[in-house]
PDB file of N, CA, C and O in Angstrom, chain B, residues numbered from 101:
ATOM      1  N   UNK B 101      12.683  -0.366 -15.557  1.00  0.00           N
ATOM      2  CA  UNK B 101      11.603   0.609 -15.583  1.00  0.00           C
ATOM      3  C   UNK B 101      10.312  -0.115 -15.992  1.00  0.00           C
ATOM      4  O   UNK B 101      10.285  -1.136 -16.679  1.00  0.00           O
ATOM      5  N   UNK B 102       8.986   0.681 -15.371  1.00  0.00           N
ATOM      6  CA  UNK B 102       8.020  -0.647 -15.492  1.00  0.00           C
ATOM      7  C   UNK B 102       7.142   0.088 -16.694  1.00  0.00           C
ATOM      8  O   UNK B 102       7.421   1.273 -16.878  1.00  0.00           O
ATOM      9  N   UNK B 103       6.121  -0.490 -17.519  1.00  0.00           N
ATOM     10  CA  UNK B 103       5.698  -0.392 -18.563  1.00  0.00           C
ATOM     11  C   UNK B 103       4.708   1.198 -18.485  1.00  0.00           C
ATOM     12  O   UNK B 103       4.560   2.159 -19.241  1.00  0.00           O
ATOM     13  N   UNK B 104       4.284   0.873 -17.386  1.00  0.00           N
ATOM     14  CA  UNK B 104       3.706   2.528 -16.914  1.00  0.00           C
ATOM     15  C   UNK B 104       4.940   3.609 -17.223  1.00  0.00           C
ATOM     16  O   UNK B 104       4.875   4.497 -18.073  1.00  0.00           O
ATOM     17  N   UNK B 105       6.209   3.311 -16.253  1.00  0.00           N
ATOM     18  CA  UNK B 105       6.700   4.464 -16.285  1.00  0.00           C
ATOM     19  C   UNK B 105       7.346   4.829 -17.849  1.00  0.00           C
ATOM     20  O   UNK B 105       7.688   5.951 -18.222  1.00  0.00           O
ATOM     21  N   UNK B 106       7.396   3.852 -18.462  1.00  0.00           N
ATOM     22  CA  UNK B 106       8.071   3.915 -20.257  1.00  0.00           C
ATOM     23  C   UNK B 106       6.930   5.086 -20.671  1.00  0.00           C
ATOM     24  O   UNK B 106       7.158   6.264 -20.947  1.00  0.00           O
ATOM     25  N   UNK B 107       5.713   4.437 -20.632  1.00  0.00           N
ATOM     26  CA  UNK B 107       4.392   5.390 -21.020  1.00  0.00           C
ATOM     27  C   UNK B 107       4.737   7.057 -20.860  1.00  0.00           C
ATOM     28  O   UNK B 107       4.766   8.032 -21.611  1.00  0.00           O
ATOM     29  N   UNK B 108       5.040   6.708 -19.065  1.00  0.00           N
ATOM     30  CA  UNK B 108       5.190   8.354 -19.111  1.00  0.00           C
ATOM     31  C   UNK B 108       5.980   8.882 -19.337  1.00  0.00           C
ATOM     32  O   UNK B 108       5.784  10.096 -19.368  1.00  0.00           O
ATOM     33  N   UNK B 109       7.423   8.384 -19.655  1.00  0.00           N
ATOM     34  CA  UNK B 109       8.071   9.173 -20.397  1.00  0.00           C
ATOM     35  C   UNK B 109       8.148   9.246 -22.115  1.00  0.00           C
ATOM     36  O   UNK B 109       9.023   9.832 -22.753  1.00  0.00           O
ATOM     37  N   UNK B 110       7.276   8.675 -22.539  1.00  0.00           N
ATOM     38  CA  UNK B 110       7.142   8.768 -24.164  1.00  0.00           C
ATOM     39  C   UNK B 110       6.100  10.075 -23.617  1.00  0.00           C
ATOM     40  O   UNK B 110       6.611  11.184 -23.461  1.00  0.00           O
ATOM     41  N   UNK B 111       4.996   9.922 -23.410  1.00  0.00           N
ATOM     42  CA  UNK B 111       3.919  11.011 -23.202  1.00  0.00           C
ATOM     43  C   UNK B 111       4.715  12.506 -23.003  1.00  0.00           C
ATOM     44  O   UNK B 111       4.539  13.536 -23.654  1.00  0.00           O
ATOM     45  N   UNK B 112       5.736  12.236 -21.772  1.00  0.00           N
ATOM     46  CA  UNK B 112       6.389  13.530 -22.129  1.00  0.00           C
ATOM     47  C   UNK B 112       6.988  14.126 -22.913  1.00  0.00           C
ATOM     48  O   UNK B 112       6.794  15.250 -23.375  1.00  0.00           O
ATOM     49  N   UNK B 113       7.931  13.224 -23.147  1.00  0.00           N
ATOM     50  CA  UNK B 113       8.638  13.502 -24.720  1.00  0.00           C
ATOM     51  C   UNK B 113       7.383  14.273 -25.677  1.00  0.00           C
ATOM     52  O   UNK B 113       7.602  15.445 -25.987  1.00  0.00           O
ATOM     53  N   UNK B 114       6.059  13.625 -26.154  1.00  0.00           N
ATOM     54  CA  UNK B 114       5.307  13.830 -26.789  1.00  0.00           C
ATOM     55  C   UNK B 114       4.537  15.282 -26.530  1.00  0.00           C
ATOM     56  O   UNK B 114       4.204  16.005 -27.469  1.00  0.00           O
ATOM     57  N   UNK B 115       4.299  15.616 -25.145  1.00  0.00           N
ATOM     58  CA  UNK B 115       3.575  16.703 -24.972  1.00  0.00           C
ATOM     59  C   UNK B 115       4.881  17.615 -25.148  1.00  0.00           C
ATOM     60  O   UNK B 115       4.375  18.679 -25.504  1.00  0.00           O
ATOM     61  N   UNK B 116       6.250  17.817 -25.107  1.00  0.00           N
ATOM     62  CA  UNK B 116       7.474  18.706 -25.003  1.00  0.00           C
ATOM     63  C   UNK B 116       7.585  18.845 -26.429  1.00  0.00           C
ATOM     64  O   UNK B 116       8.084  19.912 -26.786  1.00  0.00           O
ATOM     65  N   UNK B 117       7.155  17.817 -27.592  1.00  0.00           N
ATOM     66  CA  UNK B 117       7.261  18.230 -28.704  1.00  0.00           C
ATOM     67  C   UNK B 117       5.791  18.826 -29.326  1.00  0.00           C
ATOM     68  O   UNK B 117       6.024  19.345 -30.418  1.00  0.00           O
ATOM     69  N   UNK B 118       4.710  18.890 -29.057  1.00  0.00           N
ATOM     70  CA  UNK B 118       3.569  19.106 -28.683  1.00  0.00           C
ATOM     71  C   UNK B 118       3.640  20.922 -28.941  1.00  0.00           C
ATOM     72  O   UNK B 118       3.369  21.727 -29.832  1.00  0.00           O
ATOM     73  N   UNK B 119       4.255  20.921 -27.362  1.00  0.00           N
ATOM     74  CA  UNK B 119       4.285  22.078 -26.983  1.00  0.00           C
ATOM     75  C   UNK B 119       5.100  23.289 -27.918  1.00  0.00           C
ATOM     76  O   UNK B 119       4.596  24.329 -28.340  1.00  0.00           O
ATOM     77  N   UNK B 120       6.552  22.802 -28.106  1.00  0.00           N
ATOM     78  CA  UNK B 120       7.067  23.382 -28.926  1.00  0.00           C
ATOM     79  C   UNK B 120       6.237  23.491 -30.320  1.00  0.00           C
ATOM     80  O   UNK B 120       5.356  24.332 -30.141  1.00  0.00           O
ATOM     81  N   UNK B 121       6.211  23.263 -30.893  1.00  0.00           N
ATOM     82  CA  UNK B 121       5.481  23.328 -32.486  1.00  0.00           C
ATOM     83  C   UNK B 121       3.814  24.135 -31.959  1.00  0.00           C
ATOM     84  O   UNK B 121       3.425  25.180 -32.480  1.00  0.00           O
ATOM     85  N   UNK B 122       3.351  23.699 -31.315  1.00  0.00           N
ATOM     86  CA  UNK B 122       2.213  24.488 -31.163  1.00  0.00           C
ATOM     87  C   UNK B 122       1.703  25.528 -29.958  1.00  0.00           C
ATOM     88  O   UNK B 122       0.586  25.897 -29.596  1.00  0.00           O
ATOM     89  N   UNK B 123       2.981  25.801 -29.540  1.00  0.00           N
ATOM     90  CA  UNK B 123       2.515  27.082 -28.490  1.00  0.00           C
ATOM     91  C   UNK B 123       2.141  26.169 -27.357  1.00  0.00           C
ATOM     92  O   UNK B 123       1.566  25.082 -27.424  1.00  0.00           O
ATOM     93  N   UNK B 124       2.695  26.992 -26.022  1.00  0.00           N
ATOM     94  CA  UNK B 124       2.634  26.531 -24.957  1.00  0.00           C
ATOM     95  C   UNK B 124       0.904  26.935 -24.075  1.00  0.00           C
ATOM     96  O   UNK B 124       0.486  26.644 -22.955  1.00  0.00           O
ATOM     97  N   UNK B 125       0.447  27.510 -24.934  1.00  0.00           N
ATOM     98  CA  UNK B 125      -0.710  28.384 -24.516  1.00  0.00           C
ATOM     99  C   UNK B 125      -1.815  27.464 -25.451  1.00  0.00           C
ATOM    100  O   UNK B 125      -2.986  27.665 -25.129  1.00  0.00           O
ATOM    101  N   UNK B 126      -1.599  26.457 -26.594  1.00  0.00           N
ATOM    102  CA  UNK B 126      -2.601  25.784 -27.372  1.00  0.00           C
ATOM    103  C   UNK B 126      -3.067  24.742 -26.232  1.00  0.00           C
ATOM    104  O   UNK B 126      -2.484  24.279 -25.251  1.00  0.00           O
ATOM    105  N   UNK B 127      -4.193  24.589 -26.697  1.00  0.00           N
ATOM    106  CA  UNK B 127      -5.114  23.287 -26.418  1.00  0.00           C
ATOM    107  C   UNK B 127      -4.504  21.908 -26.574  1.00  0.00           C
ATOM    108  O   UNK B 127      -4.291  21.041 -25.727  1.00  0.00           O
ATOM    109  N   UNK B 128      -4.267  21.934 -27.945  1.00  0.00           N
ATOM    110  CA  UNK B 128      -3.239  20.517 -27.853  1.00  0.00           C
ATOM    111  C   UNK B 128      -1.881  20.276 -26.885  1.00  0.00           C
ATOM    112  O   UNK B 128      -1.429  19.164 -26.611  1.00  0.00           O
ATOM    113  N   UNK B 129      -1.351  21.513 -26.446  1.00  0.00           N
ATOM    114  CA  UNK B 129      -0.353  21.228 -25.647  1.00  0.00           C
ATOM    115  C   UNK B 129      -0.764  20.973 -23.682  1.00  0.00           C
ATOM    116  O   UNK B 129      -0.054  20.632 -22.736  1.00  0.00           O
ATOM    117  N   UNK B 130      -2.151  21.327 -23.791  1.00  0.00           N
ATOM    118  CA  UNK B 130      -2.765  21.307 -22.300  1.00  0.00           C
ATOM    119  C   UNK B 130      -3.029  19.926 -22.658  1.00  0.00           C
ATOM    120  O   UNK B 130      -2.493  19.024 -22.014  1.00  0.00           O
ATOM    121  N   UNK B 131      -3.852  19.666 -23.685  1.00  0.00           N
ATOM    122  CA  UNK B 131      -4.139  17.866 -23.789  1.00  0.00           C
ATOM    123  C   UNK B 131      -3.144  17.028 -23.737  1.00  0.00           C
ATOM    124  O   UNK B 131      -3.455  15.841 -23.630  1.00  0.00           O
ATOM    125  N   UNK B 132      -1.900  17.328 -23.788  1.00  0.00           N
ATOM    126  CA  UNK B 132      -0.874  16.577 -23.932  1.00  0.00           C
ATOM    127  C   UNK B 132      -0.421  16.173 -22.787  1.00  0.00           C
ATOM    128  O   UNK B 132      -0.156  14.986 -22.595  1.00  0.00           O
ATOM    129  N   UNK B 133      -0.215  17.424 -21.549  1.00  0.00           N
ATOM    130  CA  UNK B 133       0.311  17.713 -20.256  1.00  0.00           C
ATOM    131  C   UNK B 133      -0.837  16.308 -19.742  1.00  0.00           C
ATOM    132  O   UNK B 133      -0.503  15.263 -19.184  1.00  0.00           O
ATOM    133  N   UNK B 134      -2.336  16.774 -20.191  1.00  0.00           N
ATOM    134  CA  UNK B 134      -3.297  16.013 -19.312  1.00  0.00           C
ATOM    135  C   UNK B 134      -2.515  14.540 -19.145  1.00  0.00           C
ATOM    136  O   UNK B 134      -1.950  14.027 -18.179  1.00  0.00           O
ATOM    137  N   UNK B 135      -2.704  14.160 -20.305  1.00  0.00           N
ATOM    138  CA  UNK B 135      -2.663  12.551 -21.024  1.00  0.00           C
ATOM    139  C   UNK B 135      -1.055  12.404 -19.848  1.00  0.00           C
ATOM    140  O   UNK B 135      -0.940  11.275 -19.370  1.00  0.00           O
ATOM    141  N   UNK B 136      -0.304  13.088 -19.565  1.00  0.00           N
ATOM    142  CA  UNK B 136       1.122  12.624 -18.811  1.00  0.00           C
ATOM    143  C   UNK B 136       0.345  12.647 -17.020  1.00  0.00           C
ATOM    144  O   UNK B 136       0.748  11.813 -16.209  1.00  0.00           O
ATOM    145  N   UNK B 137      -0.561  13.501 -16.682  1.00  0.00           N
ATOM    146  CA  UNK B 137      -0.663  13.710 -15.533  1.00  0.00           C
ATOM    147  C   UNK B 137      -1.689  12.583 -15.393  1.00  0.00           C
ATOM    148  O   UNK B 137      -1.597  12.224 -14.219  1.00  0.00           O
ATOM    149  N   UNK B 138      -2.663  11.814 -16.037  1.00  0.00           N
ATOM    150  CA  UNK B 138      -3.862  11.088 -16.090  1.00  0.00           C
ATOM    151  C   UNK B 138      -3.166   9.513 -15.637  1.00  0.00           C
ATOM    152  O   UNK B 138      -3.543   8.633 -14.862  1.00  0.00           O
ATOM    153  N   UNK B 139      -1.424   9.732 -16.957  1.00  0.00           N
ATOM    154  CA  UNK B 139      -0.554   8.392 -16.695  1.00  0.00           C
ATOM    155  C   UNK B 139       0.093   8.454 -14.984  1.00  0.00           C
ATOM    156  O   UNK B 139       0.262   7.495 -14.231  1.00  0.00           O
ATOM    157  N   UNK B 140       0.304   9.583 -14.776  1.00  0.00           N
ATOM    158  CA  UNK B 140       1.080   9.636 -13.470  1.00  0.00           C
ATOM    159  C   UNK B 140      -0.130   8.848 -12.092  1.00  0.00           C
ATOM    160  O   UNK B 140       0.066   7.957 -11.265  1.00  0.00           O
ATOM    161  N   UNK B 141      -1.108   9.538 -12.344  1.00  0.00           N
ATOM    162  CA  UNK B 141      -1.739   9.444 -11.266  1.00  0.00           C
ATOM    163  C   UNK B 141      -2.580   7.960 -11.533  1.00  0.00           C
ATOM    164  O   UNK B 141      -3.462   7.595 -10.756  1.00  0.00           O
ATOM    165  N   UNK B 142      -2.207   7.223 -12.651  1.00  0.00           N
ATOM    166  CA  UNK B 142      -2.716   5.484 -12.715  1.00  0.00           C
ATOM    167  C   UNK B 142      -1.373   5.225 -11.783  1.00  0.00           C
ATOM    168  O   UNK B 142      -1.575   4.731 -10.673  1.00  0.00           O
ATOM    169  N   UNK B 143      -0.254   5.477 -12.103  1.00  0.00           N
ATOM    170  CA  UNK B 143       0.819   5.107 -11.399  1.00  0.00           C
ATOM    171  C   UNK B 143       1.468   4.996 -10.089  1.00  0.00           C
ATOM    172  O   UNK B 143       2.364   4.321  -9.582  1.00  0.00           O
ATOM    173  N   UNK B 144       0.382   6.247  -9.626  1.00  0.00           N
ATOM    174  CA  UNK B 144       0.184   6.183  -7.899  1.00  0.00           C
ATOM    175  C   UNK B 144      -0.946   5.211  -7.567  1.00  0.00           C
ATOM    176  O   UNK B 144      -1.096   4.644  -6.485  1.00  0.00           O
ATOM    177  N   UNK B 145      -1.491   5.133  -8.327  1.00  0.00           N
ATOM    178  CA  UNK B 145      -2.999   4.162  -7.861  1.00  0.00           C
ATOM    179  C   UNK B 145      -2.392   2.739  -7.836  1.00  0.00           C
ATOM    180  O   UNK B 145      -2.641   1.911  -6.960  1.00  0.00           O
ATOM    181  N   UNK B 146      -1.580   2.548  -8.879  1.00  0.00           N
ATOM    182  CA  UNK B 146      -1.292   1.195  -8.792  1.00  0.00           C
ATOM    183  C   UNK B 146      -0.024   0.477  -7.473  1.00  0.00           C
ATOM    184  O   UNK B 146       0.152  -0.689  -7.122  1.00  0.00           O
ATOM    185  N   UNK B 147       0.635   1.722  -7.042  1.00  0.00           N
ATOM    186  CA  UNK B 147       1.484   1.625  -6.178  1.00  0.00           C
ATOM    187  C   UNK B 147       0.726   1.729  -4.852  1.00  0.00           C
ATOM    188  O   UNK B 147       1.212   1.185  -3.860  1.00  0.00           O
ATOM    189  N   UNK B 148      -0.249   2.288  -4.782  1.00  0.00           N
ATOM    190  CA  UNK B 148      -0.839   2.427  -3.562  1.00  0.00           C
ATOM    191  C   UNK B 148      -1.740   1.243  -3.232  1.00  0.00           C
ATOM    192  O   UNK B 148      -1.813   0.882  -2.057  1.00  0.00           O
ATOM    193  N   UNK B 149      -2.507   0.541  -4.287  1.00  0.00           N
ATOM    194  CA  UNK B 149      -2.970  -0.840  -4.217  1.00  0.00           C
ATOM    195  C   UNK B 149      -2.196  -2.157  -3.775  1.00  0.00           C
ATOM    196  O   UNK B 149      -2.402  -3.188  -3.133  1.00  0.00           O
ATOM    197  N   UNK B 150      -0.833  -1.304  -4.739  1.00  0.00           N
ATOM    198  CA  UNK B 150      -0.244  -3.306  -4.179  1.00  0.00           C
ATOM    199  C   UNK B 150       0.650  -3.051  -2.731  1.00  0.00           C
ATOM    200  O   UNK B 150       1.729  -3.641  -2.667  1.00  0.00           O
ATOM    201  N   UNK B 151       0.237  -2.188  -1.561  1.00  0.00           N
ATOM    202  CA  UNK B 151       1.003  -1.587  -0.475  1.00  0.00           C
ATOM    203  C   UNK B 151      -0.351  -2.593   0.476  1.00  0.00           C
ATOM    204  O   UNK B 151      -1.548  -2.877   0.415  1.00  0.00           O
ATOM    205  N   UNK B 152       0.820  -2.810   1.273  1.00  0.00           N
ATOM    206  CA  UNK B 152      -0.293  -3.705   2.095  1.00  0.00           C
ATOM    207  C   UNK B 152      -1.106  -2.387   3.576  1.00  0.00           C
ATOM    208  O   UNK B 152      -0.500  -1.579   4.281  1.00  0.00           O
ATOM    209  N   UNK B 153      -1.999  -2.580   3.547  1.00  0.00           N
ATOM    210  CA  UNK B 153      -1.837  -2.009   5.103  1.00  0.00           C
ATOM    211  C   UNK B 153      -1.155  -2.651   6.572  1.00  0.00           C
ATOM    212  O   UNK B 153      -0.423  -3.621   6.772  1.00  0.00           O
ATOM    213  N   UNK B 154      -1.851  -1.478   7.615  1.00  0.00           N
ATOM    214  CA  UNK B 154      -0.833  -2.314   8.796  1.00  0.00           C
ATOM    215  C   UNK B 154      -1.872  -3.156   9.399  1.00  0.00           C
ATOM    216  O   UNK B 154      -1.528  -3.459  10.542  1.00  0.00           O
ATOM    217  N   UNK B 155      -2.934  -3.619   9.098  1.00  0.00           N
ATOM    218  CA  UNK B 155      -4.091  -5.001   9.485  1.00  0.00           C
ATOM    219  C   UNK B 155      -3.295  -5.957   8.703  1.00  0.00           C
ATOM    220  O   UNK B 155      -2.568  -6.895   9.032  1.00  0.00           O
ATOM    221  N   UNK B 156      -3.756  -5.285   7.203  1.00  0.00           N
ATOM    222  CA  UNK B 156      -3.569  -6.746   6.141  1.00  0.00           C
ATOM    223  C   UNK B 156      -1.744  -7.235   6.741  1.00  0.00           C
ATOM    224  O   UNK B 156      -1.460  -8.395   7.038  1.00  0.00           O
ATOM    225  N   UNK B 157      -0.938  -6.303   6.790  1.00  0.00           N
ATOM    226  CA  UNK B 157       0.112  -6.877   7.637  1.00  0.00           C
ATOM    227  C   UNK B 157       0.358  -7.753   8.816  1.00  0.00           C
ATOM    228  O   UNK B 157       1.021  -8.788   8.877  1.00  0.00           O
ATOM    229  N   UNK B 158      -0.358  -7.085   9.804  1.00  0.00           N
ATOM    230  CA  UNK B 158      -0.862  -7.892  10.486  1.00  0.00           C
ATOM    231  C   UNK B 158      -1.048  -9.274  10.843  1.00  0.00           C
ATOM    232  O   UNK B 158      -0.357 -10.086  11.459  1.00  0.00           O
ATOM    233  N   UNK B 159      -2.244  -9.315  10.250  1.00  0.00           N
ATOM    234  CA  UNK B 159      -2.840 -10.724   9.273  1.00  0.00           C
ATOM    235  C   UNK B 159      -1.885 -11.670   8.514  1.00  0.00           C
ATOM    236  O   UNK B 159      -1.970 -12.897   8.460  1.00  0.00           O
ATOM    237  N   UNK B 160      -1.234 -11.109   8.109  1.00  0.00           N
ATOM    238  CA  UNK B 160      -0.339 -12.025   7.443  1.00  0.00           C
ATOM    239  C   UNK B 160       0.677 -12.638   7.971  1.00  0.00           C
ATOM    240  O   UNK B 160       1.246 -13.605   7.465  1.00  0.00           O
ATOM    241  N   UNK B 161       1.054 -11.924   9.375  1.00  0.00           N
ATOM    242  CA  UNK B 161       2.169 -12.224  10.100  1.00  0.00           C
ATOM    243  C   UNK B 161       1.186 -13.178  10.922  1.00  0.00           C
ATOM    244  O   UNK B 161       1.374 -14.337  10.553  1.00  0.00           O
ATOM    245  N   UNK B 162       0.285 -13.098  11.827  1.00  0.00           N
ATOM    246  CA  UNK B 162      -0.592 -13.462  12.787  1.00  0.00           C
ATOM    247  C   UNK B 162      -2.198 -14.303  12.326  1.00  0.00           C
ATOM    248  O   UNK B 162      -3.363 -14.006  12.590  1.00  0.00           O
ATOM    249  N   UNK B 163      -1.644 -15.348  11.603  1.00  0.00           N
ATOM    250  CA  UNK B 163      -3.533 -15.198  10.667  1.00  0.00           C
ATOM    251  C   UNK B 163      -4.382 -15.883  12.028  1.00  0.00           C
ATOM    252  O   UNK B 163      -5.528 -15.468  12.208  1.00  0.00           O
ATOM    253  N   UNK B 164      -4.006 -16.592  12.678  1.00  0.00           N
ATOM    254  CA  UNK B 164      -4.783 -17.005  13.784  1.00  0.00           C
ATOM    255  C   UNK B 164      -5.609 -15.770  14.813  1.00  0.00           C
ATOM    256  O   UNK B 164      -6.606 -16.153  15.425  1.00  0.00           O
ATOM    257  N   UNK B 165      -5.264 -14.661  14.931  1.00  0.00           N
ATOM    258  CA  UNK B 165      -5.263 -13.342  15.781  1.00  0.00           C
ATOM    259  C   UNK B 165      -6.950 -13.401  15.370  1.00  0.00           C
ATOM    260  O   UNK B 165      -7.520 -13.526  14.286  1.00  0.00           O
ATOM    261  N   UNK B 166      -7.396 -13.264  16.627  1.00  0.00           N
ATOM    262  CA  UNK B 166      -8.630 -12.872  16.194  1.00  0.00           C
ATOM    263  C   UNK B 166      -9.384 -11.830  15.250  1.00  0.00           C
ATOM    264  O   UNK B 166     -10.501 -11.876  14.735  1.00  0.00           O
ATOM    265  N   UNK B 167      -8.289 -10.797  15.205  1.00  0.00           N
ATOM    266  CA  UNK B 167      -8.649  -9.983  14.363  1.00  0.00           C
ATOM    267  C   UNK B 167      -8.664 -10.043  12.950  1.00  0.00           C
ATOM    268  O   UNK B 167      -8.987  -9.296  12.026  1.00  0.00           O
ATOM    269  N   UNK B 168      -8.165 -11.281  13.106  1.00  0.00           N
ATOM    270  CA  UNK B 168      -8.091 -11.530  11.308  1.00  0.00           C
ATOM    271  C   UNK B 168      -9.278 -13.118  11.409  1.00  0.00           C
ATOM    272  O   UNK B 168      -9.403 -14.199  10.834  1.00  0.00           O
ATOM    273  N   UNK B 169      -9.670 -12.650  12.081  1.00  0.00           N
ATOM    274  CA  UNK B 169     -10.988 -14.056  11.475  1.00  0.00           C
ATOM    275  C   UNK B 169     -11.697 -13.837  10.972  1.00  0.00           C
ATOM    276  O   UNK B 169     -12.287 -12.816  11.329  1.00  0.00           O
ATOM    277  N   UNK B 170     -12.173 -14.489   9.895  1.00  0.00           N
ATOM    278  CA  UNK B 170     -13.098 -14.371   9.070  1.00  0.00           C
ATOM    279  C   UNK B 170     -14.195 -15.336   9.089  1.00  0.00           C
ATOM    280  O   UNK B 170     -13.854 -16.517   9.032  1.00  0.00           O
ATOM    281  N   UNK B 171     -15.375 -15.087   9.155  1.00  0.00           N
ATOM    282  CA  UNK B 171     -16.277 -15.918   9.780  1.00  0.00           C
ATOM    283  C   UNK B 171     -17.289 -16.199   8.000  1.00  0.00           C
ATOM    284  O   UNK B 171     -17.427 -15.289   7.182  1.00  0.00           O
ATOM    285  N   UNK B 172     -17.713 -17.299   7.849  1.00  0.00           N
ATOM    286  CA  UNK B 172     -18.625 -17.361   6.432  1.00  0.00           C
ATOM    287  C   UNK B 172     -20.038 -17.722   7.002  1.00  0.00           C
ATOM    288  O   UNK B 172     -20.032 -18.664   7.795  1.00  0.00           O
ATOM    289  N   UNK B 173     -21.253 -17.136   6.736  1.00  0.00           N
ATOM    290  CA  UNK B 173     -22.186 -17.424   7.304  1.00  0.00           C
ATOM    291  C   UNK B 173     -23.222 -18.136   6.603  1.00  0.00           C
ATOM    292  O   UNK B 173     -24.251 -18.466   7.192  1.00  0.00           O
TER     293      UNK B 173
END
């Protein structure tokens, strides 16, 4: 499990005990939910960054292809 996903499951744990002790309807228990949904969605960002596209694929298979030239001017 990667260091993100540890995060989000302590965060949950944390907002579930959160919640219980202070009402599911308190502020601190919406701040809690946030702080798990704020971790989730770093966690798609970071999965969606290291995904190659189908160029950069491409490219990597084909670097000669014209379409992957890169010209320095």
């Amino acid at each position: 499990m990667s260091d993100i996903q540890k995060q989000i499951e302590q965060e949950r744990e944390q907002a579930r005990a959160v919640c219980d002790t202070s009402g599911s309807t308190s502020g601190e228990c919406a701040a809690a939910w946030d702080a798990v949904e704020e971790l989730q969605a770093e966690a798609s960002h970071q999965r969606q960054s290291k995904q190659k596209n189908s160029l950069e694929q491409f490219c990597d298979d084909n670097p000669d292809a014209a379409e992957c030239r890169v010209y320095d001017n």
